[in-house]
KEPA-505088 format. One record per atom (N, C-alpha, C, CB): residue in three letters; atom name; x, y, z; residue number from 1. Coordinates in Angstrom, 1 decimal, decimal comma. Glycine has a CB too. Layout:
<atoms>
{residu: ala atome: CA x: X y: Y z: Z num: NUM}
...
</atoms>
This chain:
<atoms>
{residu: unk atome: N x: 62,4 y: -45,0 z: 33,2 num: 1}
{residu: unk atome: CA x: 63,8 y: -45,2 z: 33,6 num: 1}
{residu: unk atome: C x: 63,9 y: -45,2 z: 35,1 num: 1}
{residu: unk atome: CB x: 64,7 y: -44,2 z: 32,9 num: 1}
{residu: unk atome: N x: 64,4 y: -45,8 z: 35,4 num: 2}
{residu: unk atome: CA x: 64,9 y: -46,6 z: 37,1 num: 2}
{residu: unk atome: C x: 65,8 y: -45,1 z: 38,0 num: 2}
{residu: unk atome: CB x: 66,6 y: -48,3 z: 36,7 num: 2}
{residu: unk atome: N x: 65,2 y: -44,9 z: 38,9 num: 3}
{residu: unk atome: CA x: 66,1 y: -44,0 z: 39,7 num: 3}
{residu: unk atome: C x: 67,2 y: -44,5 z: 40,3 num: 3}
{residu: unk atome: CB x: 65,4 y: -43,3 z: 40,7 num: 3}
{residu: unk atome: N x: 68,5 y: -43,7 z: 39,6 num: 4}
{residu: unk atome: CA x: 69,6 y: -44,4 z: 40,5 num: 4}
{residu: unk atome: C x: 70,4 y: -43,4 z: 41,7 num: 4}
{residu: unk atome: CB x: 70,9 y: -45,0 z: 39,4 num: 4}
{residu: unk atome: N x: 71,0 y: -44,0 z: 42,2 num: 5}
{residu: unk atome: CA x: 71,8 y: -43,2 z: 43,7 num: 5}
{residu: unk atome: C x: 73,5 y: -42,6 z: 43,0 num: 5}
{residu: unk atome: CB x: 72,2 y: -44,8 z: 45,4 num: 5}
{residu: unk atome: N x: 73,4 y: -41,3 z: 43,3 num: 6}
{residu: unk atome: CA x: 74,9 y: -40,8 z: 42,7 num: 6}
{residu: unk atome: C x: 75,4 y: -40,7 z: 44,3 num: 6}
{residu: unk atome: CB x: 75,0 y: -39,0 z: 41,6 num: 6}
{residu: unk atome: N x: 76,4 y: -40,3 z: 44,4 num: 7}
{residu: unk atome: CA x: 77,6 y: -39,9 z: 45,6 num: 7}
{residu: unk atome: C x: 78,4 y: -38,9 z: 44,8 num: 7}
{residu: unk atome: CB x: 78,7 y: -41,3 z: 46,2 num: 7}
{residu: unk atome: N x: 78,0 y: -37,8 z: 45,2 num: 8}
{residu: unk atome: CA x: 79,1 y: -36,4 z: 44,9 num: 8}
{residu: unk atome: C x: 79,8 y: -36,2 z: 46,2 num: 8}
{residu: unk atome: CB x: 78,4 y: -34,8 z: 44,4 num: 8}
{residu: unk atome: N x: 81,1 y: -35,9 z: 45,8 num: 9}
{residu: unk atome: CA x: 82,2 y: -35,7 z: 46,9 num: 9}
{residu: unk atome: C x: 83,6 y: -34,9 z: 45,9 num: 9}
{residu: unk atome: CB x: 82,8 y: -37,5 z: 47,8 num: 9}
{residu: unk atome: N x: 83,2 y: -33,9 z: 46,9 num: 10}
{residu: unk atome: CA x: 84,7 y: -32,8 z: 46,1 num: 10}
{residu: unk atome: C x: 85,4 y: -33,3 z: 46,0 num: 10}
{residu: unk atome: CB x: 85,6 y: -31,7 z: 46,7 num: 10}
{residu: unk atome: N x: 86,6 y: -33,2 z: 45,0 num: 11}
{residu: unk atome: CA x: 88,2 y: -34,0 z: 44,9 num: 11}
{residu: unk atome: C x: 88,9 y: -33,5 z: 45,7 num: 11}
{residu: unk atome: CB x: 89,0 y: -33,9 z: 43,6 num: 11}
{residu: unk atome: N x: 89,7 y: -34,3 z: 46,3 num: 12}
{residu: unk atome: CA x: 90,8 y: -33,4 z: 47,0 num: 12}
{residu: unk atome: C x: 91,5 y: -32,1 z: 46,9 num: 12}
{residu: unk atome: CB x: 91,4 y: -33,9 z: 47,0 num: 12}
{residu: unk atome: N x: 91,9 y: -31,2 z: 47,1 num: 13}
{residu: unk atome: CA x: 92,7 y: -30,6 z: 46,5 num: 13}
{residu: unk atome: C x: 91,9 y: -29,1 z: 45,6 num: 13}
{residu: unk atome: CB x: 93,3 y: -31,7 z: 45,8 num: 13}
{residu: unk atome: N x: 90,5 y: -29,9 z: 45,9 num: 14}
{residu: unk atome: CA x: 89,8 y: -28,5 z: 44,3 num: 14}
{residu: unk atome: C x: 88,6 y: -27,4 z: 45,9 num: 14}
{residu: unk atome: CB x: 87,7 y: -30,0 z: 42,0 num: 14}
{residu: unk atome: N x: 89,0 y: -27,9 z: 46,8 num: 15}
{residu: unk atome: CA x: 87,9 y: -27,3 z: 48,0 num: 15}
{residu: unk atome: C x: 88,3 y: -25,4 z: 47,7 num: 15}
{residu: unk atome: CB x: 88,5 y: -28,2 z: 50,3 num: 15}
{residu: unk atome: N x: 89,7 y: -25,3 z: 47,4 num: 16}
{residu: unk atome: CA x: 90,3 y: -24,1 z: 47,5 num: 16}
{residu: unk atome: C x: 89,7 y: -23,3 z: 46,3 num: 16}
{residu: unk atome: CB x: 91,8 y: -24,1 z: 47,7 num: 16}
{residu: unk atome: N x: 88,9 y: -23,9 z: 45,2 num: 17}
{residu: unk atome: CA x: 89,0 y: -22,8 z: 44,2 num: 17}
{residu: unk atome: C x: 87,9 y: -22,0 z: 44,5 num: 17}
{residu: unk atome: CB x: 88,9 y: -23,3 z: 42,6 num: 17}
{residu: unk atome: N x: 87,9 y: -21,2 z: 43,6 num: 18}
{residu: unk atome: CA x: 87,2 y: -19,6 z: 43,9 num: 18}
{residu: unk atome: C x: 85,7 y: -20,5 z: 43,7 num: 18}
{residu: unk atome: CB x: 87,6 y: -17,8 z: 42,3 num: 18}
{residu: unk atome: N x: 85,2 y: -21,1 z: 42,7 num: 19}
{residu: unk atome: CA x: 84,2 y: -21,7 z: 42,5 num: 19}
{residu: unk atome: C x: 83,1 y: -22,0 z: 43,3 num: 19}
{residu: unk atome: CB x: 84,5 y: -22,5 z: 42,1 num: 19}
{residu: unk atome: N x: 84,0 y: -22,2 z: 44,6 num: 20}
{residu: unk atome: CA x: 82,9 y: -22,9 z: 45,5 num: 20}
{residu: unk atome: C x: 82,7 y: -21,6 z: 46,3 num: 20}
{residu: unk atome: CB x: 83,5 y: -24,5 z: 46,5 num: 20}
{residu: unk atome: N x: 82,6 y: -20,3 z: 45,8 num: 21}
{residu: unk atome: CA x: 82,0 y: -19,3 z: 46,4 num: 21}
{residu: unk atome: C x: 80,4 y: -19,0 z: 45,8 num: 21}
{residu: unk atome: CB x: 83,1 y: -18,1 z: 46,3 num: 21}
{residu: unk atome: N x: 80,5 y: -20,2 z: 44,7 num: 22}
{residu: unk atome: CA x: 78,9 y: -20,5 z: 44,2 num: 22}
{residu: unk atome: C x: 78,0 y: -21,8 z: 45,3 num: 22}
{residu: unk atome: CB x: 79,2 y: -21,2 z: 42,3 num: 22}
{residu: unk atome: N x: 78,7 y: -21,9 z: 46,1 num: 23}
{residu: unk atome: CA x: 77,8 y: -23,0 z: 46,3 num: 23}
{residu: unk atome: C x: 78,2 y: -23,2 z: 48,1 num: 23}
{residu: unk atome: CB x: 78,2 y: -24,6 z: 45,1 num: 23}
{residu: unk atome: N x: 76,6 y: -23,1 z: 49,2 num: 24}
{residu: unk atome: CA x: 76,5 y: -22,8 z: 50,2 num: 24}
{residu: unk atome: C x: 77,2 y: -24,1 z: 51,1 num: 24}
{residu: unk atome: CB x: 75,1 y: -22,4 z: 50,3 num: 24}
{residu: unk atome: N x: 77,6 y: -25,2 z: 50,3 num: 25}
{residu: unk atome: CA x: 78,3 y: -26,4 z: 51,1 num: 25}
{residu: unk atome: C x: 78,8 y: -26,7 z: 50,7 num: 25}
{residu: unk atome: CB x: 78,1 y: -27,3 z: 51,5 num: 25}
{residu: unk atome: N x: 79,9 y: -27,5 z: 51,2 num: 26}
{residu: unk atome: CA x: 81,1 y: -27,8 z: 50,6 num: 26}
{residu: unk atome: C x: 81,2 y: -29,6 z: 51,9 num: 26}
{residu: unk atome: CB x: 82,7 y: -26,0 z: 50,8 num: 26}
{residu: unk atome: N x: 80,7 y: -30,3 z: 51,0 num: 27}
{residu: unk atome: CA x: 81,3 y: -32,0 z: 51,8 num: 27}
{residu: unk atome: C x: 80,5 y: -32,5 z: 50,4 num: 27}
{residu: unk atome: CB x: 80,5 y: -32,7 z: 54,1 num: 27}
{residu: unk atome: N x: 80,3 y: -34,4 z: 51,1 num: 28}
{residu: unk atome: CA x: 79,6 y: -35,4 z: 50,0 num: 28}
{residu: unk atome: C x: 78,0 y: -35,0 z: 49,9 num: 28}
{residu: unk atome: CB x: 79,9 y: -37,1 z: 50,5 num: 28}
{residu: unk atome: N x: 77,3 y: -35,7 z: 49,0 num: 29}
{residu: unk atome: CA x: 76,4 y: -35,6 z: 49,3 num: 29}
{residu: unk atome: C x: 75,5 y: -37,0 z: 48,0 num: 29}
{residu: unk atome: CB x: 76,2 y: -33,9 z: 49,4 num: 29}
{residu: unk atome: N x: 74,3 y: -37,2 z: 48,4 num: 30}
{residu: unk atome: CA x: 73,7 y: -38,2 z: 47,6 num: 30}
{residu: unk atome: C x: 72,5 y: -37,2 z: 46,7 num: 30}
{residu: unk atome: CB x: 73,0 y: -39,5 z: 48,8 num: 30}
{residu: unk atome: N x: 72,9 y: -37,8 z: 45,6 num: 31}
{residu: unk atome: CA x: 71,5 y: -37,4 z: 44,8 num: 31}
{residu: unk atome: C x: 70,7 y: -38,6 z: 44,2 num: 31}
{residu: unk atome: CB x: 71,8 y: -36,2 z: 43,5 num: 31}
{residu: unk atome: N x: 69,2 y: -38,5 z: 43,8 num: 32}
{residu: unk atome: CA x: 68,6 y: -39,6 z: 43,6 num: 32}
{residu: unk atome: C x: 68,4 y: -39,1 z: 41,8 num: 32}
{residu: unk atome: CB x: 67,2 y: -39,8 z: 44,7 num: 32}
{residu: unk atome: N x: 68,9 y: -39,3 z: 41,0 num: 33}
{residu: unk atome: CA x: 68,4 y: -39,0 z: 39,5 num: 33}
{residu: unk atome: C x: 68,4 y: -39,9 z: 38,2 num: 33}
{residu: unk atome: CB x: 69,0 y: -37,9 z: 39,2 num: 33}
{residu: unk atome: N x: 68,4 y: -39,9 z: 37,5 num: 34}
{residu: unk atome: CA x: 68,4 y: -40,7 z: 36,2 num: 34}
{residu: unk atome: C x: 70,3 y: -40,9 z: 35,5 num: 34}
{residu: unk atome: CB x: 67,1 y: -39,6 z: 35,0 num: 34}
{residu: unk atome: N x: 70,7 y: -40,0 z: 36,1 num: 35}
{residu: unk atome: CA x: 71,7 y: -40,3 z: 35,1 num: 35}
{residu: unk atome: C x: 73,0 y: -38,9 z: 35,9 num: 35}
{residu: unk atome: CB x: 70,9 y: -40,2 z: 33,2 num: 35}
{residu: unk atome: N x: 74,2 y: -39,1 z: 35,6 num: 36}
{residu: unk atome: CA x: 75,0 y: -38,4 z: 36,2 num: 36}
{residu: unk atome: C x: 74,6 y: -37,1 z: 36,0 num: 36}
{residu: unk atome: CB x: 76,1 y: -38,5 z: 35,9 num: 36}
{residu: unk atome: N x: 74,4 y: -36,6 z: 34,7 num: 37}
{residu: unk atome: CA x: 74,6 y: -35,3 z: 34,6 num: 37}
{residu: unk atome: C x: 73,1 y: -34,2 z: 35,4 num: 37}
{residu: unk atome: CB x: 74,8 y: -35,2 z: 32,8 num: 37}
{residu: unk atome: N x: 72,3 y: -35,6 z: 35,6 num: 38}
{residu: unk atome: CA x: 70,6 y: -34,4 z: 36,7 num: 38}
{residu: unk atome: C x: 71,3 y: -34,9 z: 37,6 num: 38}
{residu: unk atome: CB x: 68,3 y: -34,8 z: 36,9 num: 38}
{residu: unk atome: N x: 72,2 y: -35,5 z: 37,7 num: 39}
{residu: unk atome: CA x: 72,5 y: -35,8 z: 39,4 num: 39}
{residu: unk atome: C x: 73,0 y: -34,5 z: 40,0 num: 39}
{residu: unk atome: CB x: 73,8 y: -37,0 z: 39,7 num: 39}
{residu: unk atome: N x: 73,8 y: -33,8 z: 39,3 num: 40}
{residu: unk atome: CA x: 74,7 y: -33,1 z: 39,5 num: 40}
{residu: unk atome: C x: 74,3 y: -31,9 z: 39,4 num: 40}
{residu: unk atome: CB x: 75,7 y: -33,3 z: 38,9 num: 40}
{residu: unk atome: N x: 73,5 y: -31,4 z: 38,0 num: 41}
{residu: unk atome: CA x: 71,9 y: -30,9 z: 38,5 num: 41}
{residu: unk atome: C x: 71,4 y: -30,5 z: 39,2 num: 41}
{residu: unk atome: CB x: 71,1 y: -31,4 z: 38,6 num: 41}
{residu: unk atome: N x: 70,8 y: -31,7 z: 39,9 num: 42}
{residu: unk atome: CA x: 69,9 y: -31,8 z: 41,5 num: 42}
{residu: unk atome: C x: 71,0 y: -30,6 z: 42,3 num: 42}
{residu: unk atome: CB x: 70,0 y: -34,0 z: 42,6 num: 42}
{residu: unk atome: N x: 72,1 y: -31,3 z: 42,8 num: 43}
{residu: unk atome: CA x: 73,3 y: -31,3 z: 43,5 num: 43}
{residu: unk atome: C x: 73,7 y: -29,2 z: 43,3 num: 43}
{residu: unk atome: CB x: 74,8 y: -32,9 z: 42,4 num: 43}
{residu: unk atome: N x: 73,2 y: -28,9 z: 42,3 num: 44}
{residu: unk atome: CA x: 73,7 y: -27,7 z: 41,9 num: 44}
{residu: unk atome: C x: 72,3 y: -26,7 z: 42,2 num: 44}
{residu: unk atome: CB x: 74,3 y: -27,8 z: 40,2 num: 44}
{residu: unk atome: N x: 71,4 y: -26,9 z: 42,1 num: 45}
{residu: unk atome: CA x: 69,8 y: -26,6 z: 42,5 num: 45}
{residu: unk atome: C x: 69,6 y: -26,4 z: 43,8 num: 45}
{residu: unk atome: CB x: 68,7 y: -27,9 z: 42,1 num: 45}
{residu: unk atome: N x: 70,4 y: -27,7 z: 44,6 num: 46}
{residu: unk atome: CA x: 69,9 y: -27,5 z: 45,9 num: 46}
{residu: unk atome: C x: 71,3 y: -26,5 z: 46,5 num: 46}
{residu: unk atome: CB x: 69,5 y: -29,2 z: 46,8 num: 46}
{residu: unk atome: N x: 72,4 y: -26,5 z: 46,1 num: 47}
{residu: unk atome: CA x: 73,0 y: -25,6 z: 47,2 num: 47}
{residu: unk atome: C x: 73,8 y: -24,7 z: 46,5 num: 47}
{residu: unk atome: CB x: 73,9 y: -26,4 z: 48,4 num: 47}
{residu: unk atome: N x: 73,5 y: -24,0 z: 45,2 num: 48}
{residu: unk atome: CA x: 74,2 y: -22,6 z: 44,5 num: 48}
{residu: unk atome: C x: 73,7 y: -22,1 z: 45,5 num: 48}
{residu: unk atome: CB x: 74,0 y: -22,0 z: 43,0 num: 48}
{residu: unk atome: N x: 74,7 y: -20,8 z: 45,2 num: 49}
{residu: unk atome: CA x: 74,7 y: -19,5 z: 45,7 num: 49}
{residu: unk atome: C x: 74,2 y: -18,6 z: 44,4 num: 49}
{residu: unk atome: CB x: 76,2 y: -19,1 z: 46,3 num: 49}
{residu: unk atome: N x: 73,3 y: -18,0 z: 43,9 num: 50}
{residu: unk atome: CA x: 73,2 y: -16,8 z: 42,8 num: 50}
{residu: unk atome: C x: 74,0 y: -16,2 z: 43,0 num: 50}
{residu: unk atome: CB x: 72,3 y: -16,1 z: 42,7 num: 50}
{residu: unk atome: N x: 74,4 y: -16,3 z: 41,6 num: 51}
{residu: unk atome: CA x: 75,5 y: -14,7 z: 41,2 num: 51}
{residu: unk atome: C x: 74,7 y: -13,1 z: 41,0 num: 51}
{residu: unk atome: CB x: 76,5 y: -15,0 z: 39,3 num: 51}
{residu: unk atome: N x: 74,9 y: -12,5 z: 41,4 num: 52}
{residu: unk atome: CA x: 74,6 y: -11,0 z: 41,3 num: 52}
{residu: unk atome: C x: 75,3 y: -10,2 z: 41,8 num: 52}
{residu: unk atome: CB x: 73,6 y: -10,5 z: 41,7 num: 52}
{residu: unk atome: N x: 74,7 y: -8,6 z: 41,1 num: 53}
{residu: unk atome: CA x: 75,8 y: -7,5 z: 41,0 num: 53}
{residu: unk atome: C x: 75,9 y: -7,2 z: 42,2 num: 53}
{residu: unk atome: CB x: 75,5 y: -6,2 z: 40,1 num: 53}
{residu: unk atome: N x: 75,5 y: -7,3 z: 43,3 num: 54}
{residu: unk atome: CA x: 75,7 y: -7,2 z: 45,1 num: 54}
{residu: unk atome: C x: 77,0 y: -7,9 z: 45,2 num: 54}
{residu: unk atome: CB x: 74,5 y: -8,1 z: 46,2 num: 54}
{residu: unk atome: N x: 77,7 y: -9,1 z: 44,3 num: 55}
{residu: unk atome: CA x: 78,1 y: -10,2 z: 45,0 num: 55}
{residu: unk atome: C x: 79,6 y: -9,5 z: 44,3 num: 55}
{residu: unk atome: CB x: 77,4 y: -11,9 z: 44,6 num: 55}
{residu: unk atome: N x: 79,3 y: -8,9 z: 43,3 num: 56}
{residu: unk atome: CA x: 80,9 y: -8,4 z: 42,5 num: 56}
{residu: unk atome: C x: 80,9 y: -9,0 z: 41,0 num: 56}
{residu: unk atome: CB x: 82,4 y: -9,2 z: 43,3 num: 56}
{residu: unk atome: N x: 81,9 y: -8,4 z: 40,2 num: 57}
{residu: unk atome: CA x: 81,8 y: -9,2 z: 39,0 num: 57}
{residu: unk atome: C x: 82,0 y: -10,6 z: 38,9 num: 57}
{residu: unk atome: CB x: 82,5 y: -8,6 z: 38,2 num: 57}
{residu: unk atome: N x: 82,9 y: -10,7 z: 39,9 num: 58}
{residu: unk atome: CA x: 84,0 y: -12,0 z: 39,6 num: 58}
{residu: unk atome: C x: 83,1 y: -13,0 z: 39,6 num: 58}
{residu: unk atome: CB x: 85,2 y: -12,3 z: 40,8 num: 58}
{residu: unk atome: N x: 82,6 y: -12,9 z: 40,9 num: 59}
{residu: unk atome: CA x: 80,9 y: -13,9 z: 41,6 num: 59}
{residu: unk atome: C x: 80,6 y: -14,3 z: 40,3 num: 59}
{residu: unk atome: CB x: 79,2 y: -12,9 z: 42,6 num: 59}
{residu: unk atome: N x: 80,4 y: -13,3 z: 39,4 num: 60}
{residu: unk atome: CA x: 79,0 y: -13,9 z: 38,1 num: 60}
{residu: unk atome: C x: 79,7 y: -14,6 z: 37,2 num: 60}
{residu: unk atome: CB x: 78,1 y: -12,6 z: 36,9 num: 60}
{residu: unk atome: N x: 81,4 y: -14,8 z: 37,0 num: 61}
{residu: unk atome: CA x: 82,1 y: -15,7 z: 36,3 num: 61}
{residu: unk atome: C x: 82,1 y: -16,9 z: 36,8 num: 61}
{residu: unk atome: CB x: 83,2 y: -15,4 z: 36,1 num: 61}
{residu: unk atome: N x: 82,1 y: -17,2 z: 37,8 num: 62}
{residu: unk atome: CA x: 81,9 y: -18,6 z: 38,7 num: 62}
{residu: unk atome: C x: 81,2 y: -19,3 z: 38,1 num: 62}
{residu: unk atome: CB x: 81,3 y: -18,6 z: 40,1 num: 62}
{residu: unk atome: N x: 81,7 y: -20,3 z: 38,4 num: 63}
{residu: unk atome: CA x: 81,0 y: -21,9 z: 37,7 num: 63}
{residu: unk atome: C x: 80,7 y: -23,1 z: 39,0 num: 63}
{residu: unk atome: CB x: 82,4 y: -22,8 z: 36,5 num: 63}
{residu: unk atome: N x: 79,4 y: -23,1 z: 38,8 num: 64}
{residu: unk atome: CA x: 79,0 y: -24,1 z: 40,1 num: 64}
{residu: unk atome: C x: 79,9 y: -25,6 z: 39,9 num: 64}
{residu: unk atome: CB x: 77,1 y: -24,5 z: 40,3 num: 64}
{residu: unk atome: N x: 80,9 y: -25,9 z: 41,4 num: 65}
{residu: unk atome: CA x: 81,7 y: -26,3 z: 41,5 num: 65}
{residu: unk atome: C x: 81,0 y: -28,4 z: 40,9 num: 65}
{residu: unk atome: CB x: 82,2 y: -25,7 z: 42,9 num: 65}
{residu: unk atome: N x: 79,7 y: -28,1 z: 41,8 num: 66}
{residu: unk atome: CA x: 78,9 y: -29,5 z: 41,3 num: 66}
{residu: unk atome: C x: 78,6 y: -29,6 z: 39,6 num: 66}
{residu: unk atome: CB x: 77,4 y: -29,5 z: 42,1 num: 66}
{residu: unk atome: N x: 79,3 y: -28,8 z: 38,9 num: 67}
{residu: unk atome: CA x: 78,7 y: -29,6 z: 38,0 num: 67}
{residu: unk atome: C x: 80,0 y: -29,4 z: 36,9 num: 67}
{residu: unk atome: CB x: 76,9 y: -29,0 z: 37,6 num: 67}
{residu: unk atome: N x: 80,9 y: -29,5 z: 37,5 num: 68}
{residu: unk atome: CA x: 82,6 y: -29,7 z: 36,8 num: 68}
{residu: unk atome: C x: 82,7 y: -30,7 z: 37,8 num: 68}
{residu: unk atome: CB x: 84,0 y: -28,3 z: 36,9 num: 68}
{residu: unk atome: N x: 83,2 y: -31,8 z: 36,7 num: 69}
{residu: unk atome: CA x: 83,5 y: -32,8 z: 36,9 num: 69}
{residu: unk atome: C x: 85,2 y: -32,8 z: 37,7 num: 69}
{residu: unk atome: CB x: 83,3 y: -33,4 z: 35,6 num: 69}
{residu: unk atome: N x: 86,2 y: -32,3 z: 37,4 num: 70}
{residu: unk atome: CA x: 87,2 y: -31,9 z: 38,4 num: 70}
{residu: unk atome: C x: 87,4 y: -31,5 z: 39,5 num: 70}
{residu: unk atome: CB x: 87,7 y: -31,4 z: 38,0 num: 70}
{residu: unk atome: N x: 86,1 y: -30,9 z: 39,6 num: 71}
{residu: unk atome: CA x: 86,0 y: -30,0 z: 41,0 num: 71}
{residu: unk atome: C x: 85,5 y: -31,5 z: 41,9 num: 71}
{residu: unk atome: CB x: 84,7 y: -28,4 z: 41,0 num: 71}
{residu: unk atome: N x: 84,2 y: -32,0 z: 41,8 num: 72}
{residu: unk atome: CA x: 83,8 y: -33,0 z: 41,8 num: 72}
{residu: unk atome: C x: 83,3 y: -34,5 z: 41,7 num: 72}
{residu: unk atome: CB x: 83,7 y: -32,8 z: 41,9 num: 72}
{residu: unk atome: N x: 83,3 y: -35,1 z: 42,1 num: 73}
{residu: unk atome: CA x: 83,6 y: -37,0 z: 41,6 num: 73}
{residu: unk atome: C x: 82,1 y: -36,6 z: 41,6 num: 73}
{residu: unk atome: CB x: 84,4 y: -38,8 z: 43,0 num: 73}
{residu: unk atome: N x: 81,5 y: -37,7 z: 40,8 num: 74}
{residu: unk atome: CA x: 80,3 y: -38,1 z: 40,7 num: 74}
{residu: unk atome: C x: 80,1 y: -39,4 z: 40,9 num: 74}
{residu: unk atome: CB x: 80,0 y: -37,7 z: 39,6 num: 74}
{residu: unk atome: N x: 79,9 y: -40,6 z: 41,7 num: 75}
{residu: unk atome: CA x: 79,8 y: -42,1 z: 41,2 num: 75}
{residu: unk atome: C x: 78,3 y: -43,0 z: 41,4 num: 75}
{residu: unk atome: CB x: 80,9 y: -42,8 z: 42,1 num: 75}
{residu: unk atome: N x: 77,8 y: -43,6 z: 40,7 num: 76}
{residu: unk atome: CA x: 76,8 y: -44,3 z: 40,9 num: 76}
{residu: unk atome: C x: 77,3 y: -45,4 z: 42,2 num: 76}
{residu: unk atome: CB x: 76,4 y: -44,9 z: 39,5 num: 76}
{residu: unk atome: N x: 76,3 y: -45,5 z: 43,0 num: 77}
{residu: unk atome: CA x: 76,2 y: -46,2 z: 44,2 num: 77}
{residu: unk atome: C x: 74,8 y: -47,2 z: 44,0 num: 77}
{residu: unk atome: CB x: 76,2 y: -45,0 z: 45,5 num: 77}
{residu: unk atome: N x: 75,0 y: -48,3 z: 45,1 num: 78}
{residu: unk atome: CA x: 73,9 y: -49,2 z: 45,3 num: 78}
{residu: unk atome: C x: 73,2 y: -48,7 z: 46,2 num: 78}
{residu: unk atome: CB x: 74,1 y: -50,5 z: 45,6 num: 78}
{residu: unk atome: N x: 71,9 y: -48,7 z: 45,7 num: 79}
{residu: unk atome: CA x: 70,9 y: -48,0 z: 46,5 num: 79}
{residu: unk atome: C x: 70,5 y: -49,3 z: 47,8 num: 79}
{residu: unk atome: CB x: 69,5 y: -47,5 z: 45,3 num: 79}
{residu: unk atome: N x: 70,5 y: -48,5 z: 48,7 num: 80}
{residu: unk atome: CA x: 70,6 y: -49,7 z: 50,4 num: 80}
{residu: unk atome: C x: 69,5 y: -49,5 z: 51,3 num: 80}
{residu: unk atome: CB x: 72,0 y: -49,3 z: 51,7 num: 80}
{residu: unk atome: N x: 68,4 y: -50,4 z: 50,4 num: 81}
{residu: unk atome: CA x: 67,5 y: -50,5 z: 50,5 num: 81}
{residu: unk atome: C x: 66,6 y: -49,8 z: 51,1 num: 81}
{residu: unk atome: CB x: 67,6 y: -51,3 z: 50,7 num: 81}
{residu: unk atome: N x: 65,2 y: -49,6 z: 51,7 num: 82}
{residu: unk atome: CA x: 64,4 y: -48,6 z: 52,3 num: 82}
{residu: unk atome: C x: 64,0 y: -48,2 z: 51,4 num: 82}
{residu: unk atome: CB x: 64,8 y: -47,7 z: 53,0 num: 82}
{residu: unk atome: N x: 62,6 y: -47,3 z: 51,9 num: 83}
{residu: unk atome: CA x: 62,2 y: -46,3 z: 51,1 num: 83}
{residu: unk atome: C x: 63,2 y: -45,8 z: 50,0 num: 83}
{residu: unk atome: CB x: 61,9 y: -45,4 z: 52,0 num: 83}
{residu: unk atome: N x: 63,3 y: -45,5 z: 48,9 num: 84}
{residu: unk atome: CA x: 63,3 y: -44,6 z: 48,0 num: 84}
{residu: unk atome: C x: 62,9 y: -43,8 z: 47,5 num: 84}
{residu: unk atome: CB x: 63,4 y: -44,8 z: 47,6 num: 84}
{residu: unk atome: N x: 64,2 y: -42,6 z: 47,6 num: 85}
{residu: unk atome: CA x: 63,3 y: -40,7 z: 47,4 num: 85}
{residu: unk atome: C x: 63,2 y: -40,9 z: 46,4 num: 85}
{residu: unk atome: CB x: 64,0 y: -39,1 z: 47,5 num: 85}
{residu: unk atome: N x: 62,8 y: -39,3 z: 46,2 num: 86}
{residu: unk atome: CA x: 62,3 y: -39,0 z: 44,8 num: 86}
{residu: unk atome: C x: 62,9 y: -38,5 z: 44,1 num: 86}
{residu: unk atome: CB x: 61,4 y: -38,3 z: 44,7 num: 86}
{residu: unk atome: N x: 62,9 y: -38,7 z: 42,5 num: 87}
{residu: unk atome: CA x: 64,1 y: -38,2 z: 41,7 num: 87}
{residu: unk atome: C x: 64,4 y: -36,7 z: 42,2 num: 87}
{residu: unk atome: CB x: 63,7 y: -38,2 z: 40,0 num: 87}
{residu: unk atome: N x: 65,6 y: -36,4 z: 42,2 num: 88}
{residu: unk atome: CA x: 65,8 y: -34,9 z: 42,5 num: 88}
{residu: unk atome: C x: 66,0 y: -34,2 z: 44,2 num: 88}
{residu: unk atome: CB x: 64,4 y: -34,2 z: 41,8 num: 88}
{residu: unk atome: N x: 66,2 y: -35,6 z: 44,5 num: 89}
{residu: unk atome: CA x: 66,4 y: -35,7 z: 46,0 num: 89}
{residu: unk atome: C x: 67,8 y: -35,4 z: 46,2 num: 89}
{residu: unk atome: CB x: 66,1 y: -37,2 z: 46,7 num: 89}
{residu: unk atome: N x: 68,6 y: -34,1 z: 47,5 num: 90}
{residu: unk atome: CA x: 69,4 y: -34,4 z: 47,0 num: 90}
{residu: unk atome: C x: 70,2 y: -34,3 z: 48,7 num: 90}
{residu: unk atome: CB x: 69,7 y: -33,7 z: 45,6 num: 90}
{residu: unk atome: N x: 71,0 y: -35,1 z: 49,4 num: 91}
{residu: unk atome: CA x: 71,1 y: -35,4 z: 50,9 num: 91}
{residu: unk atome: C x: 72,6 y: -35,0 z: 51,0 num: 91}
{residu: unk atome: CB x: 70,8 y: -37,0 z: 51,4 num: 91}
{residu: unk atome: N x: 72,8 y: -34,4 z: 52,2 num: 92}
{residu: unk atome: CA x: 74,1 y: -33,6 z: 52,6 num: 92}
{residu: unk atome: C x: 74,8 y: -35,0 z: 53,1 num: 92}
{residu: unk atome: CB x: 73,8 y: -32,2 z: 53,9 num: 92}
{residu: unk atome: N x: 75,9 y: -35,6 z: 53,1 num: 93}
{residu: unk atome: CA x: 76,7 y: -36,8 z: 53,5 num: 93}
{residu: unk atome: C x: 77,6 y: -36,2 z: 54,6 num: 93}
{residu: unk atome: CB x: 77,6 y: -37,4 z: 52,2 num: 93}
{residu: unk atome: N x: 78,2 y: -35,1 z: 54,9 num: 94}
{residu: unk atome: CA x: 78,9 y: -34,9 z: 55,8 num: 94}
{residu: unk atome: C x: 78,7 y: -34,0 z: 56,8 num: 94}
{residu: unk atome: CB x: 79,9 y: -34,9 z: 55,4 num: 94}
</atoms>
């Protein structure tokens, strides 16, 4: 199966929830994977934050913001030409 190019980018409006106290960045970013849901995957792999008991209880209820679809758009993009990464690639956009 063909590697394709996602574009994650927070929705407007969802930057404020508690959620994104799981995850070390907050802008767009490109992932290289098979299909939305490793995109987002990738996207959640490369920049959570681990929950633990250091962090509080609340921390361990969090839900990484990349991989709720409300929090964040997911869209397939044309890949623009060049080299192409490797599945699981996943590039900071802003």
């Amino acid at each position: 199966m063909k590697i394709r190019v996602f574009r994650l980018q927070p929705e407007p409006g969802e930057t404020n929830s508690s959620d994104w106290q799981r995850s070390r960045y907050i802008g767009g970013a490109l992932a290289y994977a098979r299909n939305e849901d490793d995109a987002r995957t990738y996207a959640d792999a490369k920049f959570s934050v681990p929950a633990g008991p250091q962090q509080g209880p609340l921390k361990e209820l969090l839900v990484s913001p990349w991989l709720q679809p409300d929090k964040v758009a997911c869209t397939e993009i044309a890949h623009v030409g060049g080299a192409e990464p490797s599945e699981g690639t996943v590039i900071e956009t802003d």
